[in-house]
Backbone and ligand atoms as CSV (ligand in chain L), in Angstrom:
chain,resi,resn,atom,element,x,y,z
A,1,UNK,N,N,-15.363,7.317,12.364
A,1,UNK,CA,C,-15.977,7.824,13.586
A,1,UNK,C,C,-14.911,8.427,14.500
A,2,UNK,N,N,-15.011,9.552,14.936
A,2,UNK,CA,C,-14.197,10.302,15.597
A,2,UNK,C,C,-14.159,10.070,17.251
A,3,UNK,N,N,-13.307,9.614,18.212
A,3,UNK,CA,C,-13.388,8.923,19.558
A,3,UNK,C,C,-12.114,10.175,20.199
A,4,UNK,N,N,-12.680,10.497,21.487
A,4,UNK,CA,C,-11.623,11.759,21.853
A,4,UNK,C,C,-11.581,10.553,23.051
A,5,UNK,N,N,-10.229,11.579,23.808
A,5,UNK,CA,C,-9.710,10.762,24.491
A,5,UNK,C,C,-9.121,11.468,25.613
A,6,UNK,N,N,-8.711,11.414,26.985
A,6,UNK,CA,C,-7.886,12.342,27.772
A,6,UNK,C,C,-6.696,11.993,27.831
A,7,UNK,N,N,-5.775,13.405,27.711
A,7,UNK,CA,C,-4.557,13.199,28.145
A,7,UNK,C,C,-3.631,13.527,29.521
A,8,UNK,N,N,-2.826,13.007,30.274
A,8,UNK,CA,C,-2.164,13.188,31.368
A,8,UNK,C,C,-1.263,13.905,30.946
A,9,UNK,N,N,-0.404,15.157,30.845
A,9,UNK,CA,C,0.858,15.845,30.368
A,9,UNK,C,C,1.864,16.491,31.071
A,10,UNK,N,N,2.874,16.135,31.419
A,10,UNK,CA,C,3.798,17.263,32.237
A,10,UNK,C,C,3.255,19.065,31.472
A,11,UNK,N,N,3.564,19.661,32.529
A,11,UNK,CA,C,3.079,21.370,32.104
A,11,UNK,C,C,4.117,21.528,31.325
A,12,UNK,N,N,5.429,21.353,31.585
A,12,UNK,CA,C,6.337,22.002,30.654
A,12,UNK,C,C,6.126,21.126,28.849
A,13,UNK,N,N,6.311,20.334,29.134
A,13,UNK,CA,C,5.939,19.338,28.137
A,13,UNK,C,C,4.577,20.233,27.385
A,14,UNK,N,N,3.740,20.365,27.558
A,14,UNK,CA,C,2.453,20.470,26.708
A,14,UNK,C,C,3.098,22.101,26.545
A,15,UNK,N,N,3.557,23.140,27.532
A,15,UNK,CA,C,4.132,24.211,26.651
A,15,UNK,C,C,4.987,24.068,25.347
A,16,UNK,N,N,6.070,23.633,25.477
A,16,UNK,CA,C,6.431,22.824,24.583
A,16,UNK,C,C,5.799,22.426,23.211
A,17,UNK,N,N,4.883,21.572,23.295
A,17,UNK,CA,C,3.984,21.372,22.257
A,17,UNK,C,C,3.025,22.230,21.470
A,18,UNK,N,N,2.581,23.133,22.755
A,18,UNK,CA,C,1.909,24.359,22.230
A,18,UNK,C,C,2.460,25.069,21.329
A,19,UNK,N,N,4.253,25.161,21.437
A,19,UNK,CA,C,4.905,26.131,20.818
A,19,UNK,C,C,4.869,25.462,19.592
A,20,UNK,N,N,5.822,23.916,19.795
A,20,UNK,CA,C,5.533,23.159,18.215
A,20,UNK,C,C,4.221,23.664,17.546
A,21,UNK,N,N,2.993,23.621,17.894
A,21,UNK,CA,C,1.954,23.398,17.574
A,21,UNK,C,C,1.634,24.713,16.711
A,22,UNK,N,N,2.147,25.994,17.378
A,22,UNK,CA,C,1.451,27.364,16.723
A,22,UNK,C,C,3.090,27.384,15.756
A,23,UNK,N,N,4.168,27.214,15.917
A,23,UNK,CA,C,5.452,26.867,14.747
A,23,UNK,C,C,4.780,26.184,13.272
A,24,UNK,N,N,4.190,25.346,13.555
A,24,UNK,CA,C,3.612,24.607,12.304
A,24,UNK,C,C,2.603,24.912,11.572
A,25,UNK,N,N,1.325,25.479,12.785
A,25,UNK,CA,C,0.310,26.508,12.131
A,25,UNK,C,C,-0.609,25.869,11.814
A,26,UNK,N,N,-0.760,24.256,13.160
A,26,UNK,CA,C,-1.683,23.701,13.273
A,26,UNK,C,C,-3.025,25.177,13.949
A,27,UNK,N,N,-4.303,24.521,13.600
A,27,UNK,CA,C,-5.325,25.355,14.273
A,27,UNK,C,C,-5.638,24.997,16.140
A,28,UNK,N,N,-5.193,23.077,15.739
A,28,UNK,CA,C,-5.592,22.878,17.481
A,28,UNK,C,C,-4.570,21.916,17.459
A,29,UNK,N,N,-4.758,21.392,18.830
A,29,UNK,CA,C,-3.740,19.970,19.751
A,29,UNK,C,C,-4.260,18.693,18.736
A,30,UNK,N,N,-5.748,19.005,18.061
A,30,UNK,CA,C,-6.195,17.221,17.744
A,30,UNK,C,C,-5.406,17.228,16.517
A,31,UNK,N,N,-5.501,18.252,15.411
A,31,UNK,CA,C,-4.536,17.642,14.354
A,31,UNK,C,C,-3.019,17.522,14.223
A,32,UNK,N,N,-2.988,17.994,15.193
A,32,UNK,CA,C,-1.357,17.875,15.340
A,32,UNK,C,C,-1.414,16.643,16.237
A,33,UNK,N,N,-1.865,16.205,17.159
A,33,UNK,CA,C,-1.453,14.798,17.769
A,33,UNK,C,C,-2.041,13.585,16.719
A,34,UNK,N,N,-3.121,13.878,15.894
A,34,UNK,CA,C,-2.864,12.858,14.815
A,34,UNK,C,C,-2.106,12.653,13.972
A,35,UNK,N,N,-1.675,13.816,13.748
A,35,UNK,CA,C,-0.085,13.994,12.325
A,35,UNK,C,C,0.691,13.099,13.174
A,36,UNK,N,N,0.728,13.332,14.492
A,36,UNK,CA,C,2.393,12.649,15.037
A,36,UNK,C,C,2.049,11.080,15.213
A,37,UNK,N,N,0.584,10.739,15.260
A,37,UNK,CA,C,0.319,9.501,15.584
A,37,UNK,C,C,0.780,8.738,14.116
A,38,UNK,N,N,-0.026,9.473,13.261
A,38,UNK,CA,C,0.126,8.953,12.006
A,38,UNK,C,C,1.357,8.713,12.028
A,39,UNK,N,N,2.687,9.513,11.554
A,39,UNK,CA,C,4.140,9.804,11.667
A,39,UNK,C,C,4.677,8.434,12.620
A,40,UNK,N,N,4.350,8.060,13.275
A,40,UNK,CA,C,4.537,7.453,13.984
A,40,UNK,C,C,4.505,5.998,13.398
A,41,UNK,N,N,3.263,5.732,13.316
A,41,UNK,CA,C,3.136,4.354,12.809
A,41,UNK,C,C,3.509,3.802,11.424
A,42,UNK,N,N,3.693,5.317,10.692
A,42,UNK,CA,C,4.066,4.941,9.343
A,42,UNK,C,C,5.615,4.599,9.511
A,43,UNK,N,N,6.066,5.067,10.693
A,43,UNK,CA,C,7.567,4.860,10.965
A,43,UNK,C,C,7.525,3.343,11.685
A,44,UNK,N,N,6.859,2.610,12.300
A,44,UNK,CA,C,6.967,1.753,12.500
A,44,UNK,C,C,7.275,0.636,11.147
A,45,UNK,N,N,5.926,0.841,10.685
A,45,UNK,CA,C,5.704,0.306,9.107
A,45,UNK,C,C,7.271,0.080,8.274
A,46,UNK,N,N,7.595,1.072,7.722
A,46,UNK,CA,C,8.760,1.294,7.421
A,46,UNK,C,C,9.896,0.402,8.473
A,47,UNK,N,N,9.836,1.055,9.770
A,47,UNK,CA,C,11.154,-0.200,10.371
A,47,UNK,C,C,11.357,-1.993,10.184
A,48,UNK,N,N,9.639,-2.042,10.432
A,48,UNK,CA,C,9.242,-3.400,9.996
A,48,UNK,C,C,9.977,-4.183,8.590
A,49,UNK,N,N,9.759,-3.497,7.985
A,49,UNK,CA,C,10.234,-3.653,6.730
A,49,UNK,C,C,9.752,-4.493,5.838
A,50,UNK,N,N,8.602,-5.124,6.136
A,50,UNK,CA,C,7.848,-6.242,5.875
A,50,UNK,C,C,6.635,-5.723,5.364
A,51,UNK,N,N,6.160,-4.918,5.542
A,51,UNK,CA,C,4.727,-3.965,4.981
A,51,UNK,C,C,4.933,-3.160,3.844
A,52,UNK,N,N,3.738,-3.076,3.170
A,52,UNK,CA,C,3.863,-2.624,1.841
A,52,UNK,C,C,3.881,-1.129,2.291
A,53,UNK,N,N,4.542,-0.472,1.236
A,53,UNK,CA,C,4.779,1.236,1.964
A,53,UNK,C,C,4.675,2.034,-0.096
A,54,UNK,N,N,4.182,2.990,0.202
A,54,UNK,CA,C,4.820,3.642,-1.579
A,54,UNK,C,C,5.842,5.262,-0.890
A,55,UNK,N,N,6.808,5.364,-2.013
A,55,UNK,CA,C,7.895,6.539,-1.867
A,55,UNK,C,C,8.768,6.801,-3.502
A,56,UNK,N,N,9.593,7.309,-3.015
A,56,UNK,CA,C,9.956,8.105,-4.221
A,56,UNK,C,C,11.728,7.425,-4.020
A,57,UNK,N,N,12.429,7.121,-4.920
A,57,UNK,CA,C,13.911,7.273,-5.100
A,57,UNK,C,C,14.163,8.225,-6.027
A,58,UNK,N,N,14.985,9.304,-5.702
A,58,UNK,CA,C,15.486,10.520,-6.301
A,58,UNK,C,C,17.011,10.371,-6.553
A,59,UNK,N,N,17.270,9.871,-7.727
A,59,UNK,CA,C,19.055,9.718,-8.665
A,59,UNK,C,C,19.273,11.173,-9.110
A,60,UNK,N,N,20.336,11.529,-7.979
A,60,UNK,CA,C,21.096,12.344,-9.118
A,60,UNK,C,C,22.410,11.818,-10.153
A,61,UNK,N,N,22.637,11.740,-11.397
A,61,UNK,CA,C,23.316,11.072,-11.744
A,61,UNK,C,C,24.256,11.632,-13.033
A,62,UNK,N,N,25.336,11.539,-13.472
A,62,UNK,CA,C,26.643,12.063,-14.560
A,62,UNK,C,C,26.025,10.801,-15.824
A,63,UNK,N,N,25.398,11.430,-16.681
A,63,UNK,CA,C,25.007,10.281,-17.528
A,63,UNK,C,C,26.120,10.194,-18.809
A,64,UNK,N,N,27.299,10.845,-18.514
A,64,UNK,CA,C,28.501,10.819,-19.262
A,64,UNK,C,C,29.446,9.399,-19.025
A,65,UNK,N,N,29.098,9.276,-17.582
A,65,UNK,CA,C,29.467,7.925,-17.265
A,65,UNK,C,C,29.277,6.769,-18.498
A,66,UNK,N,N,29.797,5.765,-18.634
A,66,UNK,CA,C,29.865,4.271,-19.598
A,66,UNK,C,C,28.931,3.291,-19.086
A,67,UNK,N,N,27.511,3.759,-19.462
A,67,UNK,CA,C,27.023,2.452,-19.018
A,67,UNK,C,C,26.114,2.827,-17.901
A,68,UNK,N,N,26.497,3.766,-17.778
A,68,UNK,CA,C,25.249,4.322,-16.270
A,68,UNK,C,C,23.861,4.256,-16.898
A,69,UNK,N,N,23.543,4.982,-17.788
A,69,UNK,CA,C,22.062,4.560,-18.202
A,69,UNK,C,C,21.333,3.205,-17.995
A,70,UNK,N,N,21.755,2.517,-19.103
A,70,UNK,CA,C,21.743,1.253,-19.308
A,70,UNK,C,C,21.416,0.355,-17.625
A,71,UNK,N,N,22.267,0.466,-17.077
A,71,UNK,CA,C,22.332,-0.224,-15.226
A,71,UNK,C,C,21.178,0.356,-14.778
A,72,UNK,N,N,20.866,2.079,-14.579
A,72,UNK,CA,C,19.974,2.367,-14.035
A,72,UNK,C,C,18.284,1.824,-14.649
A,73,UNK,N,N,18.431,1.296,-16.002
A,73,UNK,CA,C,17.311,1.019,-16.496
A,73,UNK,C,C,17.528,-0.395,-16.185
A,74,UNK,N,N,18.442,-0.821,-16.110
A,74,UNK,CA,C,18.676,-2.441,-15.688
A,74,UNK,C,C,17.650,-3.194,-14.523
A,75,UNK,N,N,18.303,-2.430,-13.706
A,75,UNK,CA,C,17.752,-2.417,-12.229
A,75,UNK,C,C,16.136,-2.012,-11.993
A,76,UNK,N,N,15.653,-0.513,-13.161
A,76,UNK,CA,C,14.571,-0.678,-12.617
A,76,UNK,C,C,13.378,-1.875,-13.420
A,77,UNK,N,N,14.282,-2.650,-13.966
A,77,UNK,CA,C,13.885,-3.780,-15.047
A,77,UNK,C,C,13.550,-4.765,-13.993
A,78,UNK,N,N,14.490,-5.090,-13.181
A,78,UNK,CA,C,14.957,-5.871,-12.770
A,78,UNK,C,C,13.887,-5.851,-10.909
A,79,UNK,N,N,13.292,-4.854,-10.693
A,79,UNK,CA,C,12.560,-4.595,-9.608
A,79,UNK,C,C,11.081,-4.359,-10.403
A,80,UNK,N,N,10.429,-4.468,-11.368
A,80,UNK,CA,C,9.666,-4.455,-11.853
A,80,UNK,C,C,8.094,-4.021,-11.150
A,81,UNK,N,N,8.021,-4.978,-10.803
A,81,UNK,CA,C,7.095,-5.757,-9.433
A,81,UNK,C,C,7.043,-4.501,-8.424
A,82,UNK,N,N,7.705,-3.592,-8.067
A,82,UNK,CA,C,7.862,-2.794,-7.368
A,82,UNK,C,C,7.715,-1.113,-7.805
A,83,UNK,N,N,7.768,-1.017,-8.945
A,83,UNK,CA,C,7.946,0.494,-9.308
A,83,UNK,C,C,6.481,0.723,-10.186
A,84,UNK,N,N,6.509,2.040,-10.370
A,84,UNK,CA,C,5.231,2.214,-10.519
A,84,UNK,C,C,5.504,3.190,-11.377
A,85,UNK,N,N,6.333,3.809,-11.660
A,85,UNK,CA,C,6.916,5.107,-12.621
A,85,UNK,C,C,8.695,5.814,-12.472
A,86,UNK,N,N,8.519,6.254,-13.750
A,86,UNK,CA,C,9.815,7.048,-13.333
A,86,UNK,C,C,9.948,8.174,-14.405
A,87,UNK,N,N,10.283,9.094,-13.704
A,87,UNK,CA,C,10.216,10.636,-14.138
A,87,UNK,C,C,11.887,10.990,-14.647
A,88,UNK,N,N,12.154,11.743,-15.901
A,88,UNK,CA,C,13.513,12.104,-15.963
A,88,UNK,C,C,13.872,13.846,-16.440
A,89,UNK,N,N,14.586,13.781,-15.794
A,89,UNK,CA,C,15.083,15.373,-16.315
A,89,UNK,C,C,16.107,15.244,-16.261
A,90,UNK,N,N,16.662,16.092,-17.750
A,90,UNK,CA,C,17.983,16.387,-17.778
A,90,UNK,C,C,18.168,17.786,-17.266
A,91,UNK,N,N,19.587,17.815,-15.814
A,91,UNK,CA,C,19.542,19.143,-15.261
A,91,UNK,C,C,20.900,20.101,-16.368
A,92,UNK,N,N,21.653,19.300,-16.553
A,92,UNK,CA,C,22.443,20.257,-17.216
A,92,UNK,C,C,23.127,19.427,-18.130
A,93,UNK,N,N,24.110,19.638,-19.197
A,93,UNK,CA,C,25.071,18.927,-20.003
A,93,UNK,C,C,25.484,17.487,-19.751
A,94,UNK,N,N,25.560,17.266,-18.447
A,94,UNK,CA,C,26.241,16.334,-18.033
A,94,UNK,C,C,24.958,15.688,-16.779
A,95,UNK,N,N,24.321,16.053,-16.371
A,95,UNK,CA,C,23.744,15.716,-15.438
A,95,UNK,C,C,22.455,15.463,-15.561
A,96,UNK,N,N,21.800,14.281,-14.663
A,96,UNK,CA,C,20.696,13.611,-15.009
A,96,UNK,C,C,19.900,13.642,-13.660
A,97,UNK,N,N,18.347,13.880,-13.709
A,97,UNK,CA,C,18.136,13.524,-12.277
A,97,UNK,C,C,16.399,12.860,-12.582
A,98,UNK,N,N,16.311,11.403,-11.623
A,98,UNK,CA,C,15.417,10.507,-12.326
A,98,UNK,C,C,14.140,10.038,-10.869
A,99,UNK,N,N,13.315,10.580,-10.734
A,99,UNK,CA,C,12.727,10.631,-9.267
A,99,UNK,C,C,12.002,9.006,-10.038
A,100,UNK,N,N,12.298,7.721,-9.229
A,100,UNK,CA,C,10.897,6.582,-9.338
A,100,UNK,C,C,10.237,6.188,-8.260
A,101,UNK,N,N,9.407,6.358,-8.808
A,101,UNK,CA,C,7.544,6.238,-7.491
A,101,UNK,C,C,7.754,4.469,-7.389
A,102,UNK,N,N,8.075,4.018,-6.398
A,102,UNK,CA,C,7.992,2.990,-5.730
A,102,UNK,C,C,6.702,2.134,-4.953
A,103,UNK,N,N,6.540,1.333,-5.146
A,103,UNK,CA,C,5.452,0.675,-4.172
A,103,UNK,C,C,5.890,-1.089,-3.704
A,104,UNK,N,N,6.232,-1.171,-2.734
A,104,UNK,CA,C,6.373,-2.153,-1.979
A,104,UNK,C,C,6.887,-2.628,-1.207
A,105,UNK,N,N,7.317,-3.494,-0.423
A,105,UNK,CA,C,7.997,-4.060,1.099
A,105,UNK,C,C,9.039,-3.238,0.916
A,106,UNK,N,N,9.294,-2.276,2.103
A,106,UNK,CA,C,10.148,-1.279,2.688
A,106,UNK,C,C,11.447,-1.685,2.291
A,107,UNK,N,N,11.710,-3.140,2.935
A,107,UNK,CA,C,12.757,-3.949,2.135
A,107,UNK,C,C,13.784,-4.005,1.219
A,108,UNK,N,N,12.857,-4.247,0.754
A,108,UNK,CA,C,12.775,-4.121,-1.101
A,108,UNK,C,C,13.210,-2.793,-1.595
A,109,UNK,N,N,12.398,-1.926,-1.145
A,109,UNK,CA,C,12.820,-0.502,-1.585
A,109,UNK,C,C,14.059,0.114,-1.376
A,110,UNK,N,N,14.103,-0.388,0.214
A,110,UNK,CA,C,15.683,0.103,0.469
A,110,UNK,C,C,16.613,-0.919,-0.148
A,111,UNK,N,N,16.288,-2.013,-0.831
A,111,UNK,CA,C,17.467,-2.161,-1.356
A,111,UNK,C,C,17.672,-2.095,-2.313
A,112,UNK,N,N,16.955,-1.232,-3.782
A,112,UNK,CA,C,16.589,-0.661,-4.916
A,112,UNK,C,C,17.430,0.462,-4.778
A,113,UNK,N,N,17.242,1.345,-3.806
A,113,UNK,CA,C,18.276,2.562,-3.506
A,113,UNK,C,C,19.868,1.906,-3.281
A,114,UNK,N,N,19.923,1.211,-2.410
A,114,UNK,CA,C,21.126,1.278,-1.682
A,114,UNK,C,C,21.769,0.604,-3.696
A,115,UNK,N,N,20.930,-0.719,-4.565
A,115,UNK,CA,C,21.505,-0.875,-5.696
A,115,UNK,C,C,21.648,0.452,-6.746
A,116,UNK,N,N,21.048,1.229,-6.566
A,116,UNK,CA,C,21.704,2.925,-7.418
A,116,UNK,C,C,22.413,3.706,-6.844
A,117,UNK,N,N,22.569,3.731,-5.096
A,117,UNK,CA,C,23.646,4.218,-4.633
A,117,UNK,C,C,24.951,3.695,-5.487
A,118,UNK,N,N,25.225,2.247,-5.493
A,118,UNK,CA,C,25.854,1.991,-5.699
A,118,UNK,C,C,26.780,2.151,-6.859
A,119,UNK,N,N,25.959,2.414,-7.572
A,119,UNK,CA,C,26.473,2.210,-9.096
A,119,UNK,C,C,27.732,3.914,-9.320
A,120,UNK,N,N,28.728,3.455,-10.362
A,120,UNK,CA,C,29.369,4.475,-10.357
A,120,UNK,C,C,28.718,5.664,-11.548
A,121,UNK,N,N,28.912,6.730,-11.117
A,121,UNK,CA,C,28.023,7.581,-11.521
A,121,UNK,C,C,27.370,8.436,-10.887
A,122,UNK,N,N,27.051,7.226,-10.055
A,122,UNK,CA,C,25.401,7.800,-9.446
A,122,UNK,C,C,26.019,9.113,-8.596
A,123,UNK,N,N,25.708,9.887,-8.606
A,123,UNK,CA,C,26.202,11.199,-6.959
A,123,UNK,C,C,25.411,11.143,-6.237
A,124,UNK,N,N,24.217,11.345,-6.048
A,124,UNK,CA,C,23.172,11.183,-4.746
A,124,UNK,C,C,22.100,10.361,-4.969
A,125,UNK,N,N,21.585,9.712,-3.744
A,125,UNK,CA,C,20.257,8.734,-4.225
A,125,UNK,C,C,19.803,9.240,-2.430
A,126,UNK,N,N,18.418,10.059,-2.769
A,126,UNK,CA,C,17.712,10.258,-1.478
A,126,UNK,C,C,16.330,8.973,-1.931
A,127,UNK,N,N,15.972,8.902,-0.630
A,127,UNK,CA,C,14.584,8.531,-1.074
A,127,UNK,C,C,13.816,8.421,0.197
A,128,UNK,N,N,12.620,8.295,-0.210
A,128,UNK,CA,C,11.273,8.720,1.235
A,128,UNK,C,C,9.943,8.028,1.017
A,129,UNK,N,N,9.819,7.188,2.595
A,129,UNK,CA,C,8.678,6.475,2.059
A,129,UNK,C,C,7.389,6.833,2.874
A,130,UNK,N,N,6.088,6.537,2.156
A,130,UNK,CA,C,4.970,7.106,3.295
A,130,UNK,C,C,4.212,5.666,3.170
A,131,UNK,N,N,2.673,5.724,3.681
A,131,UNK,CA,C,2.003,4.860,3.956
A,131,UNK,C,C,0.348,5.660,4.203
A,132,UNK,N,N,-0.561,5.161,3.618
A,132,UNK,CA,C,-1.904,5.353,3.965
A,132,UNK,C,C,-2.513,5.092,5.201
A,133,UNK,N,N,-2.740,6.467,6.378
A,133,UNK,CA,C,-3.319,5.750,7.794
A,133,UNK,C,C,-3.883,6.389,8.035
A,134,UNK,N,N,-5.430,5.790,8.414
A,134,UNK,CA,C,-6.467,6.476,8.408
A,134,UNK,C,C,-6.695,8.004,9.206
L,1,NI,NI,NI,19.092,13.217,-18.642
């Protein structure tokens, strides 16, 4: 059920927004102040770190390395409970890049990354989490 609501705004402020607003190529103010609401709370979620969240960890990785495979499959052995897939491509001769779809306590996730940051080998580990809000 859809509930509108009024807003109080400094003028410069809502220019401002207007500009964000036609930059992005929203049609009006309501879906763009729900994107940011949403954005918002899913960022809470995430700080919490305690709420279930799903995202992606993206390894770029030298699979010439001794043992790098092996660890990276270790680990996602070893988080089980938490992953939900994992995708691989080989980008070139030497190079590996392995995106896994994650699902669970923010936590957890970040510390799944920060354990493939770690590993030697690894060159980059991005990763990004979202959340379902209504
Ligand atoms: Ni590969």
């Amino acid at each position: 059920m859809l509930k509108r609501f009024g807003v109080s705004i400094d003028e410069e402020l809502l220019r401002k927004f207007d500009d964000y607003i036609s930059e992005k190529g929203y049609i009006g103010r309501s879906e763009a102040i729900r994107d940011l609401i949403r954005n918002a709370l899913i960022d809470v979620s995430i700080a919490k770190g305690t709420e279930e969240v799903f995202g992606t960890i993206t390894v770029v990785y030298d699979h010439e390395v001794r043992g790098i495979s092996e660890k990276i499959t270790h680990i996602q052995h070893h988080y089980v409970g938490d992953i939900r897939a994992a995708v691989h491509v080989h980008i070139d001769e030497k190079n590996c890049l392995e995106v896994v779809i994650v699902n669970g306590k923010a936590d957890v996730i970040r510390e799944i990354a920060e354990n493939l940051t770690s590993l030697k080998g690894v060159k980059n580990v991005r990763f990004q989490l979202t959340k379902v809000e209504p």
